[in-house]
N, C-alpha and C positions, 0 to 999 in steps of 0.2 A: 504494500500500500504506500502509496507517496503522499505526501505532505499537501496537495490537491486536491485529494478525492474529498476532502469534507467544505469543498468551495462548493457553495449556495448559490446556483446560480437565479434562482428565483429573486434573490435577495440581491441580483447585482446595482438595481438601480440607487437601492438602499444604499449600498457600499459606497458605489460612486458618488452618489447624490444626483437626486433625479432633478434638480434645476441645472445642472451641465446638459445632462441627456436630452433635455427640451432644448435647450438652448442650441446645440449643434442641431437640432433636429430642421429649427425655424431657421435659421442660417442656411442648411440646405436647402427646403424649400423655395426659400429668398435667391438663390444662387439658383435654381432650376427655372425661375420665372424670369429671372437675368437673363439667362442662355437662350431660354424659347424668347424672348422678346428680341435679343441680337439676333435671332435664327433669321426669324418673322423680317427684321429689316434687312438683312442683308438679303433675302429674299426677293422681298420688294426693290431692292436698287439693281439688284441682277435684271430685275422684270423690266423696270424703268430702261435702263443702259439699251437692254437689247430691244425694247421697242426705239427708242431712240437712236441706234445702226439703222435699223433696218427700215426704219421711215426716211432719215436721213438718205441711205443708198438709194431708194424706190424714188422721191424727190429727185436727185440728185442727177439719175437718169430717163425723168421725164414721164413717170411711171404713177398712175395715181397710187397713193399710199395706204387705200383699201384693201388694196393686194395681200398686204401684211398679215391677213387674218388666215392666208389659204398656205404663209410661208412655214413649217413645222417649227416647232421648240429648241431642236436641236439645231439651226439654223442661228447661231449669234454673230460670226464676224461680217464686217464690211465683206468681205472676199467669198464668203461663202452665199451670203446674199444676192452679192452679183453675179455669181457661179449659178445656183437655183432660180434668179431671173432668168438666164442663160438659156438654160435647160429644160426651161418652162413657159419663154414667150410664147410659142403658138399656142396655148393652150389658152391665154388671155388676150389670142391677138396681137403683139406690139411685136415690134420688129425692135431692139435693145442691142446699139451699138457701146462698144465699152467705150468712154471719155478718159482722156488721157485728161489726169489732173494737173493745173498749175507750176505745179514745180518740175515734174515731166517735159513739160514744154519749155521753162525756160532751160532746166541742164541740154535738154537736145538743140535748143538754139546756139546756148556755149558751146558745146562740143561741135556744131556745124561752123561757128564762126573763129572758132581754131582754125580747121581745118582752112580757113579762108587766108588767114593771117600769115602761117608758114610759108615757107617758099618750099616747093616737091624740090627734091635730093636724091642723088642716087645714094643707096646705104654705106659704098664704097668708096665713093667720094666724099662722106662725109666724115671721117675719122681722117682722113689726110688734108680737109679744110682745118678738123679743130687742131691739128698737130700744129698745122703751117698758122693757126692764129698770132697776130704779136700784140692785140690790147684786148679788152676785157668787152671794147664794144664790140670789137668784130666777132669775139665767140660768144658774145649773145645774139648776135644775127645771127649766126650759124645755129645757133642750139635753138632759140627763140624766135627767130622772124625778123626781132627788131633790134635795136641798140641799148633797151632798155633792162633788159632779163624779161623773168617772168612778170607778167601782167596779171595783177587780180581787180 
């Protein structure tokens, strides 16, 4: 027999005192109604955000934004929106070209207006240009186009 077997467990509230036992008890509770209320809103702003993609994209592309009721649940990013628009126009009619966005169009303008600015090189000629360089503006023409170096 050990030194335990005459613990009461009837009596354990007794022991401990049973205003601790209530006390953690209402605490948990309080902390269970916390978590289901954070549950509940992070809920709600998931529901918010992704009606807010997806009216956003359907706008965006010209698309009445009634459509959004017929898009599934599992459907939340920008890209997948416009992927299931995609895949789904004839079915509502619309003919849903993709828009290149804003910033799109200007890096592709940069990159065309490079291509304007350099002067064409053969690849072989141009390592015997920068050897044969003797100032800093000439092998910025040569590397750069211009006198200047690089231009932002």
């Amino acid at each position: 027999m050990s030194e335990y077997d005459d613990f009461d467990v009837d009596n354990l509230d007794d022991d401990l005192g049973t205003d601790v036992v209530r006390q953690l008890r209402k605490a948990y509770k309080a902390k269970q109604k916390e978590i289901e209320a954070l549950r509940k809103q992070v809920e709600e702003m998931s529901t918010a955000t992704r009606r807010s993609v997806v009216e956003g994209v359907l706008t965006e592309q010209g698309v009445d934004a009634r459509i959004s009721k017929f898009i599934p649940e599992s459907v939340t990013t920008a890209d997948e929106v416009s992927a299931w628009l995609s895949e789904n126009a004839e079915l509502f009619g619309l003919s849903v070209q993709p828009q290149e966005s804003p910033e799109e169009v200007k890096a592709a303008s940069r990159i065309a207006s490079i291509g304007e600015m350099a002067a064409p090189a053969d690849s072989g000629d141009v390592l015997s240009r920068i050897n044969s360089a003797t100032s800093p503006e000439e092998l910025n023409e040569i590397l750069f186009g211009n006198s200047m170096g690089p231009v932002k």
